[in-house]
Residue, then its C-alpha position, 0 to 999 in steps of 0.5 A: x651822204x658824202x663829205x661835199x653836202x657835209x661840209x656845205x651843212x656845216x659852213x651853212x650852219x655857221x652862217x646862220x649862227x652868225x646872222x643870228x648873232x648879228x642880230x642879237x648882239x647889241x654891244x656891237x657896233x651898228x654898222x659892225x652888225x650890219x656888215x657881219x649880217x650881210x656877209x653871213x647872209x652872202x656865204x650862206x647864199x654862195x654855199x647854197x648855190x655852190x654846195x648844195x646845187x652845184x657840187x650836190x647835184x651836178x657832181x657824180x660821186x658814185x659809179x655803178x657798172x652793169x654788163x648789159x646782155x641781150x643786144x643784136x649785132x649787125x655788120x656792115x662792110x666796115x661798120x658794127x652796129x650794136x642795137x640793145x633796147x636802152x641804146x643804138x651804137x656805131x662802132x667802126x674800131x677794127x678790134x671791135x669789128x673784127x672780133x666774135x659775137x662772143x667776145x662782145x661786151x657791153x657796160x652801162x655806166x650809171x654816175x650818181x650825184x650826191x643825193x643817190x639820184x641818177x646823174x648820167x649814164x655811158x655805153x662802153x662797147x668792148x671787145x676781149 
């Protein structure tokens, strides 16, 4: 868990203390409780939306770098092709074209939100 779904449980927490306060406490002023319940009711409603959804989910948090093996090179007159099952890659970058086979590499980048899913992935052709 990181510091971003932290925070959004705690000011969601907050809120709902506060609606329920709303509620309960009658020596308030009516129209104080009607207006302190609504506004709980739109924080929690925005930390919802904003720090569970989008900041939890939609905000990569963690990296995992791999380097792939086991990918076909292919030269053209001036272009790399690089085949691998995951993904095809044109490449045209003369330190890349010019380079060995050996000198090749790959590396998959696996981005994860703030629930340990897999958010999005990258190909990073690289040449020594």
């Amino acid at each position: 868990m990181n510091w971003i779904l932290i925070v959004s449980t705690i000011l969601a927490l907050i809120c709902v203390l506060l609606m329920i306060l709303s509620h309960f406490r009658t020596s308030l002023d009516t129209l104080l409780r009607i207006r302190l319940f609504e506004k709980s009711y739109f924080a929690l409603l925005i930390t919802i939306c904003l720090g569970f959804v989008v900041a939890g989910g939609l905000w990569p948090v963690d990296k995992e770098v791999k380097k792939l093996e086991n990918f076909e090179l292919c030269r053209t007159s001036n272009t790399l092709f690089i085949e691998h099952k995951d993904f095809t890659k044109e490449v045209s970058e003369p330190k890349i074209y010019n380079s060995k086979n050996d000198d090749i590499y790959i590396e998959k980048k696996i981005y994860y939100n703030s629930y340990g899913m897999d958010y999005a992935r990258s190909f990073e052709v690289k040449a020594y």
